[in-house]
C-alpha positions as CSV (number, residue, x, y, z in Angstrom):
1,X,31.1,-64.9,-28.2
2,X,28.6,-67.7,-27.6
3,X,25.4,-67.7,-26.1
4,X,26.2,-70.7,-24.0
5,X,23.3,-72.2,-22.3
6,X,21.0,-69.7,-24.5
7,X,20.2,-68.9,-21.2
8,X,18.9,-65.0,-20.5
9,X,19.2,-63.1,-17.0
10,X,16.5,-60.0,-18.2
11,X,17.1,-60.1,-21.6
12,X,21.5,-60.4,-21.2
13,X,22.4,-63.8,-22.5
14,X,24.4,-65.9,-19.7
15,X,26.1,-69.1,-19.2
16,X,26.2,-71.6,-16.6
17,X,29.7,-69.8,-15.9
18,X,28.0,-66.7,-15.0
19,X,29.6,-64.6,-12.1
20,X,27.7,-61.5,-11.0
21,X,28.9,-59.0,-8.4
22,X,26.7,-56.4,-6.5
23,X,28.3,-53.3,-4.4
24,X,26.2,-51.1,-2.6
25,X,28.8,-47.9,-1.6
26,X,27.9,-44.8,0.6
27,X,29.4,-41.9,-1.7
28,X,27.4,-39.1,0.3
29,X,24.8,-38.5,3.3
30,X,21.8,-39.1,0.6
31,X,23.6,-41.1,-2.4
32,X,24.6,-45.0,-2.2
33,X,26.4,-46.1,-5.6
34,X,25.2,-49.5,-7.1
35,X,27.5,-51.4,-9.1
36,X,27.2,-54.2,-10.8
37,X,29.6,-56.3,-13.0
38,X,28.8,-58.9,-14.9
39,X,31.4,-61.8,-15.1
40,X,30.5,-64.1,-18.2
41,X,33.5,-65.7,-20.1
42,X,31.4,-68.3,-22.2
43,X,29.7,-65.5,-23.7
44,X,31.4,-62.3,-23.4
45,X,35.1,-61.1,-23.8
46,X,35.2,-59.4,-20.8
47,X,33.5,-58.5,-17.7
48,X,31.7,-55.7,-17.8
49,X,30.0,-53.0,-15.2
50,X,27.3,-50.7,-14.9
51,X,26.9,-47.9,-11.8
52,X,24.0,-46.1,-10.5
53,X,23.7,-43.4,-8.2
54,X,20.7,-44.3,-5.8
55,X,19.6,-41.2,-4.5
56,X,17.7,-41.0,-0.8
57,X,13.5,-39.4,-1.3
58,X,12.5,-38.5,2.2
59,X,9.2,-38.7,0.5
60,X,9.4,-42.1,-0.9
61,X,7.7,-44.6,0.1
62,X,8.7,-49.0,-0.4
63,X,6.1,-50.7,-0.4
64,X,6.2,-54.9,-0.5
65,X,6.9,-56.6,-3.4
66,X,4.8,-59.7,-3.0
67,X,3.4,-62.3,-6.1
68,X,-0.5,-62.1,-5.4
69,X,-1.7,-64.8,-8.2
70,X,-4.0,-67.0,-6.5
71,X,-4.3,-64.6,-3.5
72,X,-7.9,-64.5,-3.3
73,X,-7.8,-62.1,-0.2
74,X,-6.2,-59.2,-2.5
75,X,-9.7,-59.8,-5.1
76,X,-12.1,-59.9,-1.8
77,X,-10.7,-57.0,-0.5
78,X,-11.0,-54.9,-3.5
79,X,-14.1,-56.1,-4.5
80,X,-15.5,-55.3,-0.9
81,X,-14.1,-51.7,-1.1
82,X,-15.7,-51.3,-4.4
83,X,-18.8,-52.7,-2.9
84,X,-18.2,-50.1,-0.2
85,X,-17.5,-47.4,-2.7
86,X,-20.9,-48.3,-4.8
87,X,-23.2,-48.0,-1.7
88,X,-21.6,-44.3,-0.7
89,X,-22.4,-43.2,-4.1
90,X,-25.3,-44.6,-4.0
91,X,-26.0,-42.5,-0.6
92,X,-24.7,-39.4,-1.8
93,X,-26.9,-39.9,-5.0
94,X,-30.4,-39.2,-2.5
């Protein structure tokens, strides 16, 4: 098979003819299957699929997934904390 376009979705080669189909399926109280297939025919035979079991952590915890570069408020508010941080040492230190 040909690599098409040359193009790359996280390190799989893909054409402009790429097809991708995501399932999310409650198998259980605490387990969701994800499945994926990948749909491709300028570079691969076949379509192919991977699963995984995505399993519920009562302790788990999402945080946001956010780009910060060039958020300036992210390095102000670390370096105040830090600042913060230096000065109680600095009081515990007496």
């Amino acid at each position: 098979a040909s690599s098409g376009a040359g193009r790359r979705l996280k390190g799989i080669p893909t054409s402009k003819a790429l097809h991708v189909v995501e399932r999310f399926r409650r198998v259980s109280e605490d387990t969701i299957l994800w499945t994926v297939t990948i749909d491709d025919a300028n570079v691969y035979d076949r379509p192919w699929t991977i699963s995984m079991p995505l399993t519920r952590d009562p302790d788990y915890v999402i945080y946001e997934y956010a780009c910060h570069e060039g958020n300036w408020a992210v390095r102000n508010a670390l370096r105040g904390q830090r600042v913060g941080d230096a000065r109680a040492a600095a009081t515990n230190e007496q």
